[in-house]
N, C-alpha and C positions, 0 to 999 in steps of 0.2 A: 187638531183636537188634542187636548193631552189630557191624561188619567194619572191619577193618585189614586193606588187601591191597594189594600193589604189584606191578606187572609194570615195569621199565623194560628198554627194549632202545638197544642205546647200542653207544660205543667206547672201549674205557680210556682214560683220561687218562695214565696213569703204571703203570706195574707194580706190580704189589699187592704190599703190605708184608705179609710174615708173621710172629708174635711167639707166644710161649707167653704165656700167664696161667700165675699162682703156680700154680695147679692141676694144671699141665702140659697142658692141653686151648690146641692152635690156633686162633689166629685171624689174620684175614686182610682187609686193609685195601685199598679202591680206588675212584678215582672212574671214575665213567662219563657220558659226555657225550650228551648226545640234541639232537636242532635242531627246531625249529618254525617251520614255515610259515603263510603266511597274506596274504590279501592286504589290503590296503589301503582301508578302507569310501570313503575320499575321493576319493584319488588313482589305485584301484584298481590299484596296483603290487603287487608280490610282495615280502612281506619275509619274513625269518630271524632267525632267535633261536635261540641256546645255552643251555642249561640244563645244569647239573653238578649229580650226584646219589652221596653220600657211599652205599659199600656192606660191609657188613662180616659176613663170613662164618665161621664155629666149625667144628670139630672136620675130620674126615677132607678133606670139601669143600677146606677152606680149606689144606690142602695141594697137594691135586690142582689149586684157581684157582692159586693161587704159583708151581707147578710148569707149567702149561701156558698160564695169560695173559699180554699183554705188552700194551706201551703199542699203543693202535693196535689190537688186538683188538678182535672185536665181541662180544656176550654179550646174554645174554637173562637177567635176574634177575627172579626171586619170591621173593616175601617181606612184609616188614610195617615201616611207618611206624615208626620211633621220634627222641623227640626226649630229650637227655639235657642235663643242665646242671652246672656249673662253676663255683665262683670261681676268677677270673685270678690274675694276679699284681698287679694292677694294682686285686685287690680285689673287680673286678665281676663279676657273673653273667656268665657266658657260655652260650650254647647250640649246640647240633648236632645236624641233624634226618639221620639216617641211615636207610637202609633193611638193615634183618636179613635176609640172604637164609635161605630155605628152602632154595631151589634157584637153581642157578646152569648156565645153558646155553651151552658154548661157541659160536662161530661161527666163519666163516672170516674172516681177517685182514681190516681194510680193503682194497679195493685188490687183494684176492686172488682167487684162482681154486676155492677148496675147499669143499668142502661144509660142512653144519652137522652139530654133532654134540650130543650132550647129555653133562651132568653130573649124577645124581642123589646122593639120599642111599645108594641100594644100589650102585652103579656110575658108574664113569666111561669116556670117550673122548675123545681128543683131538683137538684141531682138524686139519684133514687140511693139510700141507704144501702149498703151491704146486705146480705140475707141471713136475715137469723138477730141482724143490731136493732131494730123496733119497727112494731107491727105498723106504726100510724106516720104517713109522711103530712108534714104540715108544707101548704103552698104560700106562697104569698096572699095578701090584699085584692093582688087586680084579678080582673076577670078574665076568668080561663073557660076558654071554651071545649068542651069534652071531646070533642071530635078532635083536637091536635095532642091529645094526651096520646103517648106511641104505646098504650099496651091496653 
């Protein structure tokens, strides 16, 4: 048996691009940044590392990431490994190893004060405002059921 699976939890890089395919089905384009710890076997210092992870999201999802992520948001993605390749212009193979999300979980802003919320494939909810930025949070279209609202 073999598994393709990805969890990364991260902060947008950039606000996700949203685009039709010929088909008219959405998708929805974005990186997310995670950092790595670790200390130092020698010198036993603490170091840090960035890592940038391409994510690209289909159909309803990828309206509602569009519509409610921005650069600096946090996010929680699942999904599956893929790497896809190219000739440039220039002739040569190119590659990109992106992650398909399944599911895509918003979070509260970097740096913010708001709870986490989720995005599924049945429903969505949006990240909750800062406290004190406005009284009224608007949801999407689909149907939310009150019971998975976390407050």
């Amino acid at each position: 048996m073999y598994l393709n699976k990805a969890f990364i939890a991260g902060n947008l890089t950039r606000d996700p691009e949203l685009k039709s395919l010929p088909s008219g089905q959405k998708v929805a384009s974005f990186s997310l940044a995670t950092n790595r710890f670790w200390k130092d076997a020698k010198t036993g210092e603490k170091k840090e590392a960035t890592d940038y992870h391409n994510i690209v999201v289909f159909g309803r999802q990828a309206e509602t990431t569009a519509q409610y992520l921005h650069k600096g948001s946090s996010a929680l993605v699942e999904g599956r490994m893929q790497t896809r390749s190219w000739d440039g212009p220039d002739g040569q193979k190119k590659y990109r190893t992106e992650v398909i999300a399944d599911r895509v979980q918003f979070g509260a802003r970097s740096g913010g004060s708001g709870s986490t919320s989720a995005s599924g494939a049945e429903g969505a909810t949006t990240e909750l405002p800062e406290a004190g930025q406005i009284d009224v949070i608007e949801y999407p279209d689909d149907d939310i059921n009150p019971e998975d609202i976390p407050f």
